[in-house]
Backbone as ProteinMPNN parsed JSONL, in Angstrom:
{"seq_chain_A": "XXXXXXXXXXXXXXXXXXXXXXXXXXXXXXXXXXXXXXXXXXXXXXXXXXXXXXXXX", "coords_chain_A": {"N_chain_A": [[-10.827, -2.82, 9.84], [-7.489, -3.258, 8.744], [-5.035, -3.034, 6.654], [-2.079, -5.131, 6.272], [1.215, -5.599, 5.839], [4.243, -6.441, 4.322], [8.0, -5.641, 3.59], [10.766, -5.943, 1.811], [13.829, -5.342, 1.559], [16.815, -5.176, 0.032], [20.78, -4.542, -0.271], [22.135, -3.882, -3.056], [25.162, -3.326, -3.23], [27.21, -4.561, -1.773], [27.516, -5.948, 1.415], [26.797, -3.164, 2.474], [25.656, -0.284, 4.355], [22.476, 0.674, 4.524], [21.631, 4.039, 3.035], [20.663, 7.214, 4.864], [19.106, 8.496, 2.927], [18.261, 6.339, 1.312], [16.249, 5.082, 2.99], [14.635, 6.929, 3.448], [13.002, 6.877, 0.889], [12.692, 4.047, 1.326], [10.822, 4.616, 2.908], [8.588, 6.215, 1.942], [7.985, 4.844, -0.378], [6.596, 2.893, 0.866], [4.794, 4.047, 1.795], [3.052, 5.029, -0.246], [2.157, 2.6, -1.487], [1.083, 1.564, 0.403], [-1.161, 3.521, 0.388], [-2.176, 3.465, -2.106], [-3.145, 0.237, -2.189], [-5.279, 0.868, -0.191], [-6.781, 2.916, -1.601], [-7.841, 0.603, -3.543], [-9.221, -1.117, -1.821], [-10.905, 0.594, -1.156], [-12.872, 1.908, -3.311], [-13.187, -0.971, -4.301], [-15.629, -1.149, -1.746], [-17.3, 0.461, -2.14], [-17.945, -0.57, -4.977], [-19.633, -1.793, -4.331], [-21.262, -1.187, -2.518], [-23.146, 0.056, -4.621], [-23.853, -1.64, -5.784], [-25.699, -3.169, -4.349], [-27.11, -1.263, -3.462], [-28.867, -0.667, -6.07], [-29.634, -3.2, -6.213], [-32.039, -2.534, -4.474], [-33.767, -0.962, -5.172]], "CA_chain_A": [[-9.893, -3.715, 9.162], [-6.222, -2.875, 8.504], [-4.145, -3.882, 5.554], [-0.831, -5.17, 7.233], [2.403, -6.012, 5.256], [5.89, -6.052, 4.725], [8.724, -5.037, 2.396], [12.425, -6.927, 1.91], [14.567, -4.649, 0.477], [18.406, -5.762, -0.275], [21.477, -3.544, -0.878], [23.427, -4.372, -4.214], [26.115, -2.804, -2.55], [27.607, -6.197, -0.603], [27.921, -5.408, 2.652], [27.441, -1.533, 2.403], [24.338, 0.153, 5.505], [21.999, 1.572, 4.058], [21.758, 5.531, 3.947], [19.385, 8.15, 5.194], [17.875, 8.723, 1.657], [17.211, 5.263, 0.552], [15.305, 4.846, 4.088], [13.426, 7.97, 2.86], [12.713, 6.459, 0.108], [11.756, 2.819, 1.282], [9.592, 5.115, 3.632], [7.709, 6.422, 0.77], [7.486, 3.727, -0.74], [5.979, 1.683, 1.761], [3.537, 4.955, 2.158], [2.342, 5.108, -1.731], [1.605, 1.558, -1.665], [-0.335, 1.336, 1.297], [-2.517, 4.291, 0.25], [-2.539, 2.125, -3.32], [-4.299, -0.577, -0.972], [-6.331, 1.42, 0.894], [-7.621, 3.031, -2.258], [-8.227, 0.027, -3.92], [-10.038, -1.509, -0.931], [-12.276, 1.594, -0.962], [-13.082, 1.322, -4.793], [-14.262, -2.544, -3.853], [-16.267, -1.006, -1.107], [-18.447, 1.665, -3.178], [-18.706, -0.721, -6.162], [-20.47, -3.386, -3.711], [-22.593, -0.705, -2.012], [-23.648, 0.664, -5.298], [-24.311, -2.972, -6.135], [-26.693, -3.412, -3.265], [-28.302, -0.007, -3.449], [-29.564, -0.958, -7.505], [-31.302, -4.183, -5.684], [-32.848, -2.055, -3.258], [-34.652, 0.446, -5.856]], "C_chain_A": [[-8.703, -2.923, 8.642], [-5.471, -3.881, 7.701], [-2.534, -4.012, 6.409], [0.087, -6.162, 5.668], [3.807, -5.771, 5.407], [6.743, -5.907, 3.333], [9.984, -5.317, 2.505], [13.159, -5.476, 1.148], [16.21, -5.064, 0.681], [19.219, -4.85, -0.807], [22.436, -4.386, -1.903], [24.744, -4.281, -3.976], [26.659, -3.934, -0.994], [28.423, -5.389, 0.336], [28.138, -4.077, 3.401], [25.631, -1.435, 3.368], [23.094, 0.744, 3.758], [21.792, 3.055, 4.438], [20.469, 6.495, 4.004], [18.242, 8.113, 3.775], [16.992, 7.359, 1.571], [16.254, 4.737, 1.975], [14.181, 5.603, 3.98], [12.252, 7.105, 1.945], [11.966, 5.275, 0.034], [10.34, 3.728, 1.815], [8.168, 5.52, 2.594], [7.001, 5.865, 0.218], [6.137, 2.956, -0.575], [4.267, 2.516, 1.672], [2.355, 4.678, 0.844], [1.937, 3.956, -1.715], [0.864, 1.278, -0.412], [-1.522, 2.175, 0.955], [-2.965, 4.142, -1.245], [-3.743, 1.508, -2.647], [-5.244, 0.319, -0.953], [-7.54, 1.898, -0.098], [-8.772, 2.124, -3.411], [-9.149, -0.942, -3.19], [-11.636, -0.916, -0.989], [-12.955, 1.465, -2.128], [-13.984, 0.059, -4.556], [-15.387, -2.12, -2.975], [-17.423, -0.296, -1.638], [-18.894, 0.844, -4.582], [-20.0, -2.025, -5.485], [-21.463, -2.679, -3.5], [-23.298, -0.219, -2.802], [-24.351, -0.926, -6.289], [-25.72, -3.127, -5.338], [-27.75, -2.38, -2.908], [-29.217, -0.004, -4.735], [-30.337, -2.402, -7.22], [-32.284, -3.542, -4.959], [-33.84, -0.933, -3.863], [-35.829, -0.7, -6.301]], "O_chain_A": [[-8.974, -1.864, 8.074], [-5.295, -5.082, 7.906], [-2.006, -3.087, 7.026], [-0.33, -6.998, 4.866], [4.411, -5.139, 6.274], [6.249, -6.035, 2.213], [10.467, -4.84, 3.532], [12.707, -4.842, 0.194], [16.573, -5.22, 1.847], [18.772, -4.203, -1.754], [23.239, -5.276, -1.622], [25.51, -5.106, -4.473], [26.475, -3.935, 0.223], [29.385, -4.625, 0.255], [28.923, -3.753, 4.292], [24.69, -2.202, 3.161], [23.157, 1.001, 2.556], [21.751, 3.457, 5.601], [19.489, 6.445, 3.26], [17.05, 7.817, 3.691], [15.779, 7.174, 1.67], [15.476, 3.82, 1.714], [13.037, 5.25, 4.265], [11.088, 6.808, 2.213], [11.02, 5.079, -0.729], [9.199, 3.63, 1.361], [7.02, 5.08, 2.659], [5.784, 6.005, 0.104], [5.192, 2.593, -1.276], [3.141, 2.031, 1.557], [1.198, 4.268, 0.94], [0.769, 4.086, -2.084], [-0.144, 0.584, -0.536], [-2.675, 1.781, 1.131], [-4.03, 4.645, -1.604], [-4.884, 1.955, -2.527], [-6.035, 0.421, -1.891], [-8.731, 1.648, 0.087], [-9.838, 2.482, -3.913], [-9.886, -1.618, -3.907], [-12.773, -1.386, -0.933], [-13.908, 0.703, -1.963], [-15.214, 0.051, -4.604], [-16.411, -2.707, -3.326], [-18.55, -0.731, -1.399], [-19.836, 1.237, -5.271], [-20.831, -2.763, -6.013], [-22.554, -3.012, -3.962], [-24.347, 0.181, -2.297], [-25.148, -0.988, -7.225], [-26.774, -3.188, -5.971], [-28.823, -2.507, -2.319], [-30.294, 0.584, -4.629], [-31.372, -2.737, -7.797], [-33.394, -4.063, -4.85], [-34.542, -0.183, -3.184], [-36.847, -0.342, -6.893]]}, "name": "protein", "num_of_chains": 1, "seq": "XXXXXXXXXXXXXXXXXXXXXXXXXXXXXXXXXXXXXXXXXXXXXXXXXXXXXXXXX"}
């Protein structure tokens, strides 16, 4: 299973590209919050199996 999303971002700057950095930067972004997710996925996953291993004693 794969967490899939997306990310809007808008320049204040009417009608101006965006530049190398702030692409860095969404990049980053995008990175830290997926491995957010991912860790908070995993977290859910270990408190279930530690759920299911205290029925099993």
């Amino acid at each position: 299973n794969e967490l899939l999303g997306a990310m809007a971002v808008e320049s204040s700057r009417s009608g101006k590209d965006f530049i190398e950095a702030d692409l860095e930067l969404f990049s980053t972004l995008a990175n830290e919050v997926a491995l957010a997710l991912e860790n908070a996925s995993l977290t859910q996953n270990l408190i279930q199996s530690r759920e299911l291993d205290s029925f099993n004693r």
